[in-house]
C-alpha positions in Angstrom: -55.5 -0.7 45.1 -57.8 1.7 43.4 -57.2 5.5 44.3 -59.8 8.5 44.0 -57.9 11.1 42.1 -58.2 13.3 45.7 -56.5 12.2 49.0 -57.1 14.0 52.4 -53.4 13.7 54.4 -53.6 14.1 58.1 -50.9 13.5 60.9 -50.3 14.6 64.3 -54.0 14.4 65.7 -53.0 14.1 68.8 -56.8 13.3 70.2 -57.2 16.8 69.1 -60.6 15.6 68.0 -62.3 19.5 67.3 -59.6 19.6 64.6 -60.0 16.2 63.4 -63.4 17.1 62.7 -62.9 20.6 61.0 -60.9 18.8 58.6 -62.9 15.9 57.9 -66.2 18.0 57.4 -63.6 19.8 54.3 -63.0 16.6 53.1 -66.5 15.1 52.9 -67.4 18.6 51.3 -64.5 17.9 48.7 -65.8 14.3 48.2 -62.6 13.1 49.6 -62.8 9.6 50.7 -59.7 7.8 51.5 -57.7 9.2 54.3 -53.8 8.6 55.0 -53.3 9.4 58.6 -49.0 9.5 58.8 -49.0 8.5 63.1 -49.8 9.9 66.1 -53.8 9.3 65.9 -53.3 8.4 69.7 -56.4 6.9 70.9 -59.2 4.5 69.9 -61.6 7.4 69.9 -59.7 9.2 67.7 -59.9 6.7 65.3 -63.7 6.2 65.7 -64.1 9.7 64.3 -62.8 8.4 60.6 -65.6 5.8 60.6 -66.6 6.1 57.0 -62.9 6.9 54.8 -61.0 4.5 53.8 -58.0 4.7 56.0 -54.6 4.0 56.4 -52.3 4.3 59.4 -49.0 4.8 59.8 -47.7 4.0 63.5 -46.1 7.0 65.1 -43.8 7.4 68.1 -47.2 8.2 70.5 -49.5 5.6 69.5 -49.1 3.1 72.3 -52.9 3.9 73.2 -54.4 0.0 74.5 -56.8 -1.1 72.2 -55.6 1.4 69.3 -54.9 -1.4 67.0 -57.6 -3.2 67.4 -59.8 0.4 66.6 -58.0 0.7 63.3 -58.8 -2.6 62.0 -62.2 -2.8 63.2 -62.8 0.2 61.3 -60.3 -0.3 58.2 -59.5 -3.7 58.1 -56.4 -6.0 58.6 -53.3 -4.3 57.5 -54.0 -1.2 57.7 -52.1 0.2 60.7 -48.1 -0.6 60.3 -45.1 1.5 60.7 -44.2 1.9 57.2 -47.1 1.2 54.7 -46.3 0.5 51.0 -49.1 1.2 48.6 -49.6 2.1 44.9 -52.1 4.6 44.7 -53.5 5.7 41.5 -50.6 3.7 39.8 -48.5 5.8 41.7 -45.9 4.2 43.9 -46.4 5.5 47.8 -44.5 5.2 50.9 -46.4 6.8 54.3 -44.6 6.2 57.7 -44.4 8.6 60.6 -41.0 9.6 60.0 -39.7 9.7 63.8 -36.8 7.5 62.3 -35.4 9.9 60.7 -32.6 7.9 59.1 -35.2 5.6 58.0 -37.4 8.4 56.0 -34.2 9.7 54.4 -33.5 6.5 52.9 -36.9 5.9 51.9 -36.6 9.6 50.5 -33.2 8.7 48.4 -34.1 5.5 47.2 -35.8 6.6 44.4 -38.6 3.7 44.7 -41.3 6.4 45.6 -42.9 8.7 43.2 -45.0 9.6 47.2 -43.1 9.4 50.1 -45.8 10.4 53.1 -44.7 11.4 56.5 -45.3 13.4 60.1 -43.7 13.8 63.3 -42.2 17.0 62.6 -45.8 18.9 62.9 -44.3 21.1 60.0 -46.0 21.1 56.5 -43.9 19.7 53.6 -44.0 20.0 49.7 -40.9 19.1 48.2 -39.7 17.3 45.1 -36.2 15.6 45.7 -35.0 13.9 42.5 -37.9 12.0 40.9 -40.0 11.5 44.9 -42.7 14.1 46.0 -42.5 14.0 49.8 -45.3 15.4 51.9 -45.8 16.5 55.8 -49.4 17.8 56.2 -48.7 19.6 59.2 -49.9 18.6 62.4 -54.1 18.6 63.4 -53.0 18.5 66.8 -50.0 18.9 69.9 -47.0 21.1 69.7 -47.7 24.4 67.7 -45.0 25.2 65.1 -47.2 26.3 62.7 -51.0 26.4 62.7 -53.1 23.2 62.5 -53.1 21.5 59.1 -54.0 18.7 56.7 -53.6 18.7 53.3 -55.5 17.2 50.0 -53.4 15.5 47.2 -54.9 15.0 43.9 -53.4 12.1 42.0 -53.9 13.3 38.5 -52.4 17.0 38.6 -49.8 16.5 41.4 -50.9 19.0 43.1 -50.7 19.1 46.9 -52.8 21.7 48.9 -52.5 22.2 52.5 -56.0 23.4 54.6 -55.5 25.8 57.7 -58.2 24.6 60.7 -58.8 27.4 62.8 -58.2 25.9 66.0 -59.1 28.3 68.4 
């Protein structure tokens, strides 16, 4: 799969579609075009707002929305909406789930397979290198404030990850 050297990271919409939109109007502006949502989208409606990215899904804990499926692959394609995706982007070796199992994401974490491991659920941002695997947590765009509303933009070539505030109020 070929990978623009910038991706926009997004979790935790939680229909919180004013957010969803701050964020995607900084990513269009950045010429960001693939989009790695890590769960919790919620709704059909939600995902009709990231027409136009190509976009990956992970399946969190609250996305039992009817019909959600169905929005993600009319919009995406077939595959793109699982609980644990495993990609290579830009050669790079990536894991995105929701990380509500939290066993699960510490495995995937340890294993060493990822040079990307992806995730939400904790609507806490996340930058951390653990052995030879980058692990990221945009933040949440939406639901329970921790911290404020978030996304974040990785850029394949540099490493770099950099996390976008959305004034939500």
């Amino acid at each position: 799969m070929k990978a623009d050297s910038k991706i926009g990271i997004i979790s935790d919409t939680h229909d919180n579609l004013r957010n969803l939109e701050a964020a995607l109007t900084v990513l269009r502006a950045e010429g960001v075009t693939q989009v790695f949502h890590c769960g919790d989208i919620c709704s059909p409606a939600t995902v009709r707002a990231l027409a136009g990215f190509d976009l990956w899904v992970a399946q969190g804990n609250m996305d039992r929305s009817f019909g959600l499926a169905q929005a993600i692959t009319d919009i995406s394609g077939a595959g793109r909406f699982a609980w644990l995706h495993r990609l290579v982007l830009g050669g790079y070796p990536v894991a995105m789930l929701h990380g509500d199992n939290e066993e699960v994401l510490g495995n995937i974490i340890s294993s060493g397979e990822y040079a990307y491991v992806l995730h939400g659920h904790t609507h806490r941002r996340r930058d951390q290198v653990l052995g030879r695997t980058h692990v990221i947590n945009p933040g949440a765009l939406g639901g329970t404030r921790h911290q404020s509303r978030s996304f974040c933009i990785l850029d394949l070539e540099t490493g770099q990850c950099r996390f976008v505030e959305v004034d939500s109020e």
